[in-house]
N, C-alpha and C positions, 0 to 999 in steps of 0.2 A: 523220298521215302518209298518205300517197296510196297508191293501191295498187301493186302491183310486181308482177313477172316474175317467178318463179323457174326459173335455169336451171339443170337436171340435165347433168351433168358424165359421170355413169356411177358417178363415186366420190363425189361431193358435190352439197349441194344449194345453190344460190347467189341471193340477194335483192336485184333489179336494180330501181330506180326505175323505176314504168311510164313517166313524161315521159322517160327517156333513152332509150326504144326507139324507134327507127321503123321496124325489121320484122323480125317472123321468116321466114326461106326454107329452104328443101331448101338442105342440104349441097352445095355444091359445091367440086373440091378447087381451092383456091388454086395462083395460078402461084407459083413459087416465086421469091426474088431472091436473087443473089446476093452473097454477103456482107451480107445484110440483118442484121436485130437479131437477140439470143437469143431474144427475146420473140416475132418475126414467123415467122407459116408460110407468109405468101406474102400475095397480093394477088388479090383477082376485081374484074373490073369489071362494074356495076350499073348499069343506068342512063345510062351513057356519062361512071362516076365510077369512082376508081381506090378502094377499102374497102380496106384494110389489114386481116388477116386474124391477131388475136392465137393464141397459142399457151397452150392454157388448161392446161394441162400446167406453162408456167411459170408460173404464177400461181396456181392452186388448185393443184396437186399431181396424181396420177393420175387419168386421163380415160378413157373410154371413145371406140371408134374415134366419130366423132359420125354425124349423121343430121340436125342443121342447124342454121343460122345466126343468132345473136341480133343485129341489127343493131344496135348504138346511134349514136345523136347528141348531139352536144355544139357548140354554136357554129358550126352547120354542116358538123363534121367528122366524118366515119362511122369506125364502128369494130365488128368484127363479132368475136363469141366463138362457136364451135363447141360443140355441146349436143348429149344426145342426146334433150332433152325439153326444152320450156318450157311454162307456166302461168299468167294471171294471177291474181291474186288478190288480193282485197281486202286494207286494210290492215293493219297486224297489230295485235294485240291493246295494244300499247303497251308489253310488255315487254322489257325488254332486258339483255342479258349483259353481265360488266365491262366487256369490250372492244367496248362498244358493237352488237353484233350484235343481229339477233331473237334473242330467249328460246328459240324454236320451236325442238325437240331436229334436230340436222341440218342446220339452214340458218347458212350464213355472209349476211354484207350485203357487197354491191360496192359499195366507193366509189367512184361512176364520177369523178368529179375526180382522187381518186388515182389510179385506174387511166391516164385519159387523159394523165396527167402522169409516169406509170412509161413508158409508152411515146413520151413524147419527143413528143407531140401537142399540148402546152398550152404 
C-alpha cells in the first residue's frame, strides 16, 4: 500500500490515498449554491478552477469547525474535504479491519472512487 493522508475531521480520523491528493490549503469558506447537493457546502475557485467543496459532516459524521482544505484528484476532477489537520504518512502496517479499514484504533479508509461516485463526480 502507498502511503496516505490522514484527514482529522475534529471528531474522526480519516485514511486518504496520498496519489489522490493534490493539495492541502488554508480553509477558505466556500460560496455557497443554491439548491446545490445535501452533500455540497459550496464551491471556491482555485486556480481559475471551479473545486466543489464536500460536506464532511455528511459523510464521516460530526466535524469540527475546519481550518483547511484536503484537495483531492481524480481523472482531473477536484474535490476538496475540510479538516482540521492533515498528515502524511507512510504505509500502514498491512492490517486490516472486517470492513476493510486500517487496523489503526481511530482511523477509518476513504474510498476515494466511492466517494467521487457519492457525489455524482464519476
Amino acid at each position: 500500500m502507498s502511503p496516505r493522508v490522514i484527514l482529522d475531521t475534529g471528531e474522526g480520523r480519516w485514511a486518504v490515498p496520498s496519489d489522490s491528493v493534490r493539495e492541502i490549503r488554508d480553509y477558505e469558506t466556500p460560496l455557497p449554491l443554491p439548491r446545490g447537493a445535501p452533500w455540497l457546502l459550496g464551491i471556491l475557485v482555485a486556480g481559475g478552477e471551479a473545486v466543489p467543496v464536500a460536506d464532511p459532516a455528511f459523510f464521516f459524521g460530526r466535524t469540527a469547525p475546519p481550518r483547511l482544505l484536503l484537495v483531492l484528484e481524480r481523472e482531473g476532477v477536484p474535490l476538496a474535504l475540510p479538516g482540521v489537520g492533515a498528515a502524511l504518512e507512510g504505509p500502514p502496517s498491512g492490517a486490516v479491519a472486517e470492513d476493510g479499514s486500517p487496523a489503526e484504533e481511530g482511523v477509518g479508509l476513504v474510498d476515494v472512487e466511492r466517494l467521487y461516485r457519492a457525489c455524482g463526480l464519476r
